[in-house]
N, C-alpha and C positions, 0 to 999 in steps of 0.2 A: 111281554115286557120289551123283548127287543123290537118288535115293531113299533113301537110306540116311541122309543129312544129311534128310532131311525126315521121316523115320521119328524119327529122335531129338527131333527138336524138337516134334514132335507128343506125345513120351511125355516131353519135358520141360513141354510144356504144361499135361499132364494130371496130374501130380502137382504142379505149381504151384498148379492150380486146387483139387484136394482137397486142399493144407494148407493154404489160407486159409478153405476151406469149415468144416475142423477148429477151426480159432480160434473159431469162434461160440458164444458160450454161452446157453442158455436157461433161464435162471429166473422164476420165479413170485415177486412179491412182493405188497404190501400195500400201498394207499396210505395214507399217516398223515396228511400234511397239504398243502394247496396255497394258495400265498400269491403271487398275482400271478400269472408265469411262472415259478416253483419251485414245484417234487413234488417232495415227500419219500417214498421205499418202504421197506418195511422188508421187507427179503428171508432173515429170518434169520440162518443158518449158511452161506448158499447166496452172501453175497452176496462169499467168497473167489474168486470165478470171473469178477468183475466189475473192470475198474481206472481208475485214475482217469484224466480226461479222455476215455476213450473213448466212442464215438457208440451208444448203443441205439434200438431202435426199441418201443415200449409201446402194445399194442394196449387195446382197452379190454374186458373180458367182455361175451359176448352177453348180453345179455337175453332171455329167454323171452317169447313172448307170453302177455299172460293170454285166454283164451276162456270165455265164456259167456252169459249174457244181462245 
């Protein structure tokens, strides 16, 4: 009996886990402007996948190193 009550919870786990993993959205946007602690992006068409008050995270582009003499 307990295996089978642990069995389900384990596969309730695991779909709990990949619908929240599913919510995530990743867009590309643009910065436009920064004023203090406010950035403004401009993410297009793209930025329907985005809602208000929610927490993102915004990496910044690598930069390439330059090399040579």
């Amino acid at each position: 009996m307990s295996k089978k009550i642990l069995a389900v919870t384990m596969a309730m786990a695991f779909m709990a886990s990949t619908a929240v993993i599913s919510f995530a959205a990743s867009v590309k946007c643009e910065v436009k402007s920064v004023s203090g602690s406010t950035v403004t992006l401009d993410c297009g068409n793209k930025a329907k996948k985005l809602k208000v008050g929610s927490k993102v995270k915004v990496k910044a582009a690598k930069k390439k190193a330059i090399e040579g003499c």
